[in-house]
GUKELUM-855332 format. One record per residue (C-alpha): residue number from 1; residue in three letters; x, y, z. Coordinates in steps of 0.5 Angstrom, whole numbers. Layout:
! residues N
nr	rest	x	y	z
NUM	ALA	X	Y	Z
...
END
This chain:
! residues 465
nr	rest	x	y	z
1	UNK	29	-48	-12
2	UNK	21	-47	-10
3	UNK	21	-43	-4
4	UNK	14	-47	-2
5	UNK	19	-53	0
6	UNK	25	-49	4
7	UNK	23	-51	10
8	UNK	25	-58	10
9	UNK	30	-57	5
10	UNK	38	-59	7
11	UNK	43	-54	7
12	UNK	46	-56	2
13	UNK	40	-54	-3
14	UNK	37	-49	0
15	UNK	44	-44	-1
16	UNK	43	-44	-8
17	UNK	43	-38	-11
18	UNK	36	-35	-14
19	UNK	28	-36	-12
20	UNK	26	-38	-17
21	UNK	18	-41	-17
22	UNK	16	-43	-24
23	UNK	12	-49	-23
24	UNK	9	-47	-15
25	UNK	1	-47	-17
26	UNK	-3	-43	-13
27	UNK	-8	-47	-9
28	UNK	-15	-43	-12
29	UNK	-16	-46	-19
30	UNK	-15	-40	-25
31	UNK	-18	-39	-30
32	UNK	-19	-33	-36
33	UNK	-12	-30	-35
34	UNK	-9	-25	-39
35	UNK	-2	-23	-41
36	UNK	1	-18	-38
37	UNK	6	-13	-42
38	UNK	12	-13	-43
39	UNK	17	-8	-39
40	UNK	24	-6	-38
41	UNK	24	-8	-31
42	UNK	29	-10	-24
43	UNK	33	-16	-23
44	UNK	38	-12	-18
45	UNK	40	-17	-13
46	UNK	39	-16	-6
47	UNK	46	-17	-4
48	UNK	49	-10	-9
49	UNK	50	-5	-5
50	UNK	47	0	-4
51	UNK	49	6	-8
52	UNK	46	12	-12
53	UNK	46	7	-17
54	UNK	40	5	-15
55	UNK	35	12	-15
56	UNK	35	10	-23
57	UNK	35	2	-22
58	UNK	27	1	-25
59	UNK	21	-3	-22
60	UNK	22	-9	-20
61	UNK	18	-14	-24
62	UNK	18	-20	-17
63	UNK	23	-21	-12
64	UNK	25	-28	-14
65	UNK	32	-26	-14
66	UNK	34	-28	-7
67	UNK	42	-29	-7
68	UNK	47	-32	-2
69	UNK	41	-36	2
70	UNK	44	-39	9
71	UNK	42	-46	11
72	UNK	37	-45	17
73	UNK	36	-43	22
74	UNK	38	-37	18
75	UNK	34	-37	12
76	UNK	27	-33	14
77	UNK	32	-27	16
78	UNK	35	-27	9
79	UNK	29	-28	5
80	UNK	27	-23	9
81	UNK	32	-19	8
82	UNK	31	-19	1
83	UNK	23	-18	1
84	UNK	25	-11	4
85	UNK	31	-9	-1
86	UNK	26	-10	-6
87	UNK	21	-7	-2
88	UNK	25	-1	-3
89	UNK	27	-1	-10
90	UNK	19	-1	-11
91	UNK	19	6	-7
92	UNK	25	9	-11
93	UNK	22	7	-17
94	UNK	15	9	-16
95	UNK	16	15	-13
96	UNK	20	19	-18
97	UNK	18	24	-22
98	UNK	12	22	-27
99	UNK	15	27	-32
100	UNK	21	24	-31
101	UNK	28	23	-28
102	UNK	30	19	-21
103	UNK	27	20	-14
104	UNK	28	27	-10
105	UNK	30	30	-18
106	UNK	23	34	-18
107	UNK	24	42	-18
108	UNK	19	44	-11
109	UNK	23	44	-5
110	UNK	26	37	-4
111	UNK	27	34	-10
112	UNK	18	34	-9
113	UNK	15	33	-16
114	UNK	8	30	-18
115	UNK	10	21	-17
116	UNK	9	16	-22
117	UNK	4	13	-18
118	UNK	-1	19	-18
119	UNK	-2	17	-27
120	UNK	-5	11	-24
121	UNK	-13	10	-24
122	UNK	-16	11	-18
123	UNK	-22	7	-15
124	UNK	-26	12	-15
125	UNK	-25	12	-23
126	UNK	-25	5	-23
127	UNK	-33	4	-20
128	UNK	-37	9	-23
129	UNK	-44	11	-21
130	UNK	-49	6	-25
131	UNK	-43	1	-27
132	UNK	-41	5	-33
133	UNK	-34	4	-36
134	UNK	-28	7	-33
135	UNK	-25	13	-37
136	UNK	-20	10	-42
137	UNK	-12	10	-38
138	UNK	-9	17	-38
139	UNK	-15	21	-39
140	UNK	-18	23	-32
141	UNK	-25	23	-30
142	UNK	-29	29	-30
143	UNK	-29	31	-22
144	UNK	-36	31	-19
145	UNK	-40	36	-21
146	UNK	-41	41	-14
147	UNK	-33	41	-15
148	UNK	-32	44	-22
149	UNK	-32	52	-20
150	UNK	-25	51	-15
151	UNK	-23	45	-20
152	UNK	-16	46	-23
153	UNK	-14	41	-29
154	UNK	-11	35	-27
155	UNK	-12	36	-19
156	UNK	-13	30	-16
157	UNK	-19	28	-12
158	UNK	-20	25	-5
159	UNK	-25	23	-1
160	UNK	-24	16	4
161	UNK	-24	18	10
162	UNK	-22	11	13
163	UNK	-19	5	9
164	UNK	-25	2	7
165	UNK	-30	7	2
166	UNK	-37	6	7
167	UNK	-33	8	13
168	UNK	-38	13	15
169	UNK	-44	10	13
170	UNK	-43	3	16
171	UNK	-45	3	23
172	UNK	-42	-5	23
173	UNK	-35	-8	21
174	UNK	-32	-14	22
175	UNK	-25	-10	25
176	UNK	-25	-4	30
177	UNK	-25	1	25
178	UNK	-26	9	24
179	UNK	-23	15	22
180	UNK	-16	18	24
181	UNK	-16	25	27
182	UNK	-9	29	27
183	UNK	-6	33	32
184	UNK	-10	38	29
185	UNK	-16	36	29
186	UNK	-16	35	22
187	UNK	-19	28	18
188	UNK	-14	23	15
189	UNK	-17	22	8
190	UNK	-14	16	3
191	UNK	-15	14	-4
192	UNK	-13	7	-7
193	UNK	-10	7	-14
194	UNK	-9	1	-19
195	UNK	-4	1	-25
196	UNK	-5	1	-31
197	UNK	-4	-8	-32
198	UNK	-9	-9	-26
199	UNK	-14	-3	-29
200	UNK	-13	-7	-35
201	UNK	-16	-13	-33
202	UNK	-22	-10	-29
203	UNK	-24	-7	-36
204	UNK	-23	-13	-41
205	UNK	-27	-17	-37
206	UNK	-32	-12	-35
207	UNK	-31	-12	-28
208	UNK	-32	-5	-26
209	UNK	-40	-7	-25
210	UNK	-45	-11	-22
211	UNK	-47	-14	-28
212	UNK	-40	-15	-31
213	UNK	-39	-19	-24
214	UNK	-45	-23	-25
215	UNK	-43	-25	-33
216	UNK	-36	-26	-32
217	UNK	-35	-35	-32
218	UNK	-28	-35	-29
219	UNK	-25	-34	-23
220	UNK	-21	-27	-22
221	UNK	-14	-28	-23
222	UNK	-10	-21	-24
223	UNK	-3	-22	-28
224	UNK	3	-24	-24
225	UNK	10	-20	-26
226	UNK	16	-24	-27
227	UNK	22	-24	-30
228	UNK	24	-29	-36
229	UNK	28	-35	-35
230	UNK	35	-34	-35
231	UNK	35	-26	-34
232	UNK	40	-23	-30
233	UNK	43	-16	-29
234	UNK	39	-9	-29
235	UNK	34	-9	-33
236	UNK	31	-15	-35
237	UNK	26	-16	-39
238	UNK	19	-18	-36
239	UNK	13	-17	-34
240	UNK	10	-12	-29
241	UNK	5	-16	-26
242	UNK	-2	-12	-22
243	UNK	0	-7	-17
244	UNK	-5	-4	-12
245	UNK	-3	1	-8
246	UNK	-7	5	-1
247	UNK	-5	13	1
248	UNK	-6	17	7
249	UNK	-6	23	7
250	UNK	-5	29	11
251	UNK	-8	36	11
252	UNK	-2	40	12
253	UNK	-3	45	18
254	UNK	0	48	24
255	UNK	7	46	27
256	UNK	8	41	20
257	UNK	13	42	15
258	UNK	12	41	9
259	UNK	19	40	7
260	UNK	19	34	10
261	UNK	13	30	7
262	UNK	11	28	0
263	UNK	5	34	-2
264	UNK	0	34	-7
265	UNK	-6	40	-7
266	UNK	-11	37	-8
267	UNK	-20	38	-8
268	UNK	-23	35	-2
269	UNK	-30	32	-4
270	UNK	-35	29	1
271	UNK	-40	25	-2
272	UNK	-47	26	2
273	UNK	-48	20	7
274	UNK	-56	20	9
275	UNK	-55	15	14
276	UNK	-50	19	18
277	UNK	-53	26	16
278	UNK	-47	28	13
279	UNK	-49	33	6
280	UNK	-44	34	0
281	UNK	-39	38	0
282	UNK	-32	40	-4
283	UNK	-26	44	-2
284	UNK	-19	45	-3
285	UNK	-13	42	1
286	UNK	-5	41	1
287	UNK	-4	35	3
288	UNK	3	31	6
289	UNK	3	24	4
290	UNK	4	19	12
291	UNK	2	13	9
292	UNK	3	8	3
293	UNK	2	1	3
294	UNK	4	-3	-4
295	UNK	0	-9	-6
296	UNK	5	-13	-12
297	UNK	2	-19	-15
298	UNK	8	-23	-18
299	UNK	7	-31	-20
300	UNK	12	-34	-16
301	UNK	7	-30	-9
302	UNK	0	-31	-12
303	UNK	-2	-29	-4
304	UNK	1	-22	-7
305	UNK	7	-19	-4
306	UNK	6	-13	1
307	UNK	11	-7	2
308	UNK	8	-2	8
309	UNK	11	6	8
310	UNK	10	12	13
311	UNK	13	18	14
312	UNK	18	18	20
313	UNK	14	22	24
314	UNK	8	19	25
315	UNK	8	17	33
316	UNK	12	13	37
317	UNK	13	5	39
318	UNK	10	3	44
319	UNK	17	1	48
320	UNK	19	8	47
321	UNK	14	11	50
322	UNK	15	7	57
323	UNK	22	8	56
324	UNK	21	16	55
325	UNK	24	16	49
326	UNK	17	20	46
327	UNK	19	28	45
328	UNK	19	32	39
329	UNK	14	32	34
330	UNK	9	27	32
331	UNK	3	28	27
332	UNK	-1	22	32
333	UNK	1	23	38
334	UNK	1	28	44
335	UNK	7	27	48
336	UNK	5	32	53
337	UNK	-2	28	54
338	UNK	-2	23	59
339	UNK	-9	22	60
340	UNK	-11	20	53
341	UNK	-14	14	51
342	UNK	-9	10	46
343	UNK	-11	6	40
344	UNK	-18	7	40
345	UNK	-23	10	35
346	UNK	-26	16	35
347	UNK	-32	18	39
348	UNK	-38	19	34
349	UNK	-41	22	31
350	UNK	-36	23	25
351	UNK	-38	28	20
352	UNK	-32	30	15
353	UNK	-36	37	15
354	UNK	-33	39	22
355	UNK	-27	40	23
356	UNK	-23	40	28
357	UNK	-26	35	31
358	UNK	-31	37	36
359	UNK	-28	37	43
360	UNK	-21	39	42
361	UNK	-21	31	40
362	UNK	-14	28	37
363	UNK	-12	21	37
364	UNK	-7	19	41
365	UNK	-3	14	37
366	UNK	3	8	39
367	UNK	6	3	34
368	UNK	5	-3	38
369	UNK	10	-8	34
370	UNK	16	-3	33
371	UNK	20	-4	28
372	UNK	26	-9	28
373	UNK	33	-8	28
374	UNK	34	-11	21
375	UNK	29	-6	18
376	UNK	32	0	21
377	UNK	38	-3	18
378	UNK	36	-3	11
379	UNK	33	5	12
380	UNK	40	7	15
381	UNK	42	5	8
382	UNK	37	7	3
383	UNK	35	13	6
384	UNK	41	16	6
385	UNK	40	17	-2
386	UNK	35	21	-1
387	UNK	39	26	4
388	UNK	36	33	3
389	UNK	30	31	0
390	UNK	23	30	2
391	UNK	23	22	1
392	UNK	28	22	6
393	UNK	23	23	12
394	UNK	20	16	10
395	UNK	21	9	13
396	UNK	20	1	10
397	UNK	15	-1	16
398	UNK	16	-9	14
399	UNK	14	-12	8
400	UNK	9	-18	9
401	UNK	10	-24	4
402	UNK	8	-31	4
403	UNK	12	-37	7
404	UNK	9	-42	2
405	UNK	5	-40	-3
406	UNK	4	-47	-6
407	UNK	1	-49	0
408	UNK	-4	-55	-2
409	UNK	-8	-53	6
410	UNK	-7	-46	7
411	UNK	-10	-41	1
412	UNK	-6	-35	5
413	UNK	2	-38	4
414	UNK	3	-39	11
415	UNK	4	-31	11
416	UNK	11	-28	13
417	UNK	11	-24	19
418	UNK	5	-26	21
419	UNK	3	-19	23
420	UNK	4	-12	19
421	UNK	1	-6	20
422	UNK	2	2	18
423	UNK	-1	6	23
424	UNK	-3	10	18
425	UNK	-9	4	16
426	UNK	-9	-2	20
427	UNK	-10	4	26
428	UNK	-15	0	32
429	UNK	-12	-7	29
430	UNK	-5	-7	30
431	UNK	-1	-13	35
432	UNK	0	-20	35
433	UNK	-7	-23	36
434	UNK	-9	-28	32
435	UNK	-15	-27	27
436	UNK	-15	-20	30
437	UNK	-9	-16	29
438	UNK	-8	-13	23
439	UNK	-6	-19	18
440	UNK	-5	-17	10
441	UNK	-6	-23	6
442	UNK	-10	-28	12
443	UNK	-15	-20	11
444	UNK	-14	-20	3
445	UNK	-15	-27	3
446	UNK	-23	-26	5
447	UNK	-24	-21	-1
448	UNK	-30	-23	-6
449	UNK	-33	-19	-10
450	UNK	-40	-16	-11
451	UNK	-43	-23	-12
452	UNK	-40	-26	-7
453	UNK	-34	-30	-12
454	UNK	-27	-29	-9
455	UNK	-23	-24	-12
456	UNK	-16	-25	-12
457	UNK	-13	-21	-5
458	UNK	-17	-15	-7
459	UNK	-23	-12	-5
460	UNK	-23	-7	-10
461	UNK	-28	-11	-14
462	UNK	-33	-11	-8
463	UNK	-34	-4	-10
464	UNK	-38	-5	-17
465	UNK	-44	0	-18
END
């Protein structure tokens, strides 16, 4: 059945089992579409219990396989339910060992190895200087000249200090916005990364410049994963579709355990920002991973279906903090201050080169929508696989997806919840305020590329030289 339609549905249609969307059109015309290749991938229903046997389940290709629907008023929590479970999955499977094995099987301390996902490409080996090609998938692009001395092979570059690449040279945005400042002084850098189909895409049609911007005819329409008719069962063949994901990272520094984050070395480069007087400079780092968010375009949610992650000690709600619940250690929050100003950016200037931040400056950070008791539920499920090793310290925030995503008068799919927020990237827009508050897909949806054509849930493309 079409979820597009279940709002209306009779009970008895709507307790069939399955989701499927074949057929529910995107609401945007589309055009120049390439296939996607063919994996092995997860139908797991959301009603198989959780047990170890999922560490090696498989990424999910969609989440159409929604099982055992009650009739309403219940539906939305179940399909939610089910988002979230294939939330999870998405993390198990990403997560794990890029030379191999399940999450938590790697040889640092806690199971920690080198992800999946960090083989992927990164924004910034996507959109060269000059529009120039990316580097062919899996060879790394050469890292940035003043970085060569210290440079070891293979290690990572990162760079964005905000979700957004021109947050320091900016001086206007469209949301309150600003860098993040840990709980010792230091800057949060983040880096956005694609898989191999959506890298795929931006390079068959040129997309990785202006120019190719310019000449493209179609309309950007990255591949959908799916699952073939009729599959069930773990695996099954299908298609893994695009999947972007954004990363918060940490410095790991004083009164942080590192046995309870992801963490990579990786070279800390500053690009130089003329306008904000910040010169080039490059570093080493060990980084803890504390946000990730995961972006999956399938065919049945052409709106992009959004899992959000963190570590589980990023800061307190915002309940308990009234309620004097918030002690202990957090990566964001000061317990022990009660004069700092909450949720708010901080003061300029604001130069990476200088740290800590000057004056002794650290964000005071509260999660304003906590998280609800169905989502605790299913972290009380799947985090117990993780016991001992490093990922257990890591919580499913919400998973943002749309409610009608074959909507003739809404291109957002009546986004479900209405508000999703990590804390580590929505920071200064979190809440329940409309056209404000942090929104996924209602953002994404206003995403365009460098000529000004709307670019299918990504700003990605905006960044073209």
């Amino acid at each position: 059945m079409a979820r597009l339609s279940y709002w209306g549905l009779a009970a008895s249609v709507i307790a069939a089992i399955g989701l499927s969307q074949a057929g529910a059109a995107a609401t945007k015309t589309k055009t120049a579409k390439t296939a996607p290749a063919k994996f092995q991938c997860n139908t797991t229903l959301p009603s198989t219990p959780v047990t170890s046997a999922l560490l090696s389940s498989g990424l999910p290709c969609n989440a159409e396989q929604i099982a055992d629907l009650p009739p309403p008023p219940a539906l939305t929590p179940a399909l939610q339910h089910g988002f979230d479970y294939y939330s999870w999955l998405t993390f198990l499977a990403l997560n794990a060992p890029a030379k191999g094995g399940v999450i938590g099987s790697g040889k640092k301390p806690g199971g920690d190895a080198t992800a999946i996902w960090q083989g992927w490409k990164d924004l910034s080996e996507i959109m060269r200087p000059g529009g120039i090609p990316p580097t062919p998938w899996g060879k790394p692009t050469p890292v940035p000249p003043i970085c060569k001395k210290i440079a070891t092979p293979g290690m990572p570059v990162v760079s964005m200090v905000g979700k957004t690449p021109n947050v320091l040279s900016a001086t206007n945005q469209p949301f309150k916005t600003g860098p993040l400042i840990d709980q010792n002084g230091q800057y949060v850098r983040f880096n956005i990364m694609v898989n191999r189909p959506m890298f795929d895409y931006i390079v068959a049609h040129k997309l990785y410049s202006e120019a190719g911007q310019k000449a493209f005819a179609g309309d950007v329409d990255f591949p959908g994963g799916s699952v073939e008719d009729g599959a069930t069962g773990n695996p099954a063949p299908g298609n893994i579709g695009a999947i972007m994901i954004k990363l918060a990272w940490k410095v790991m520094g004083k009164n942080d355990d590192p046995t309870k984050f992801h963490t990579e070395a990786a070279l800390v480069y500053q690009p130089a920002v003329k306008s904000a007087g910040i010169k080039e400079s490059c570093g080493k780092a060990v980084f803890g991973l504390v946000g990730m968010h995961i972006a999956h375009k399938t065919t049945t949610d052409p709106q992009w279906l959004w899992s959000t992650f963190e570590q589980v000690d990023n800061d307190p709600s915002m309940d308990d903090v009234k309620a004097g619940k918030a002690t202990g250690h957090y990566n964001f929050f000061d317990p022990n201050c009660t004069d700092c100003v909450v949720n708010e950016p901080p003061p300029r200037p604001w130069n990476p080169d200088v740290v800590p931040f000057p004056n002794g400056f650290k964000n005071q950070i509260e999660r304003v929508i906590p998280l609800d008791e169905a989502t605790k539920t299913i972290n009380g499920q799947f985090q117990p696989l993780l016991a001992g090793k490093v990922w257990q310290n890591y919580m499913l925030i919400s998973t943002q997806w749309p409610g009608d995503p074959g909507s003739k008068t809404d291109p957002t799919g009546l986004p479900t919840p209405t508000f999703l927020a990590n804390t580590t990237a929505e920071t200064y827009v979190q809440g329940r305020v409309p056209q404000v508050s942090s929104n996924c897909i209602e953002c994404h949806n206003n995403a365009t590329d460098t000529v000004g054509k709307p670019s299918d849930f990504t700003y990605i493309l905006e960044n073209a030289k």
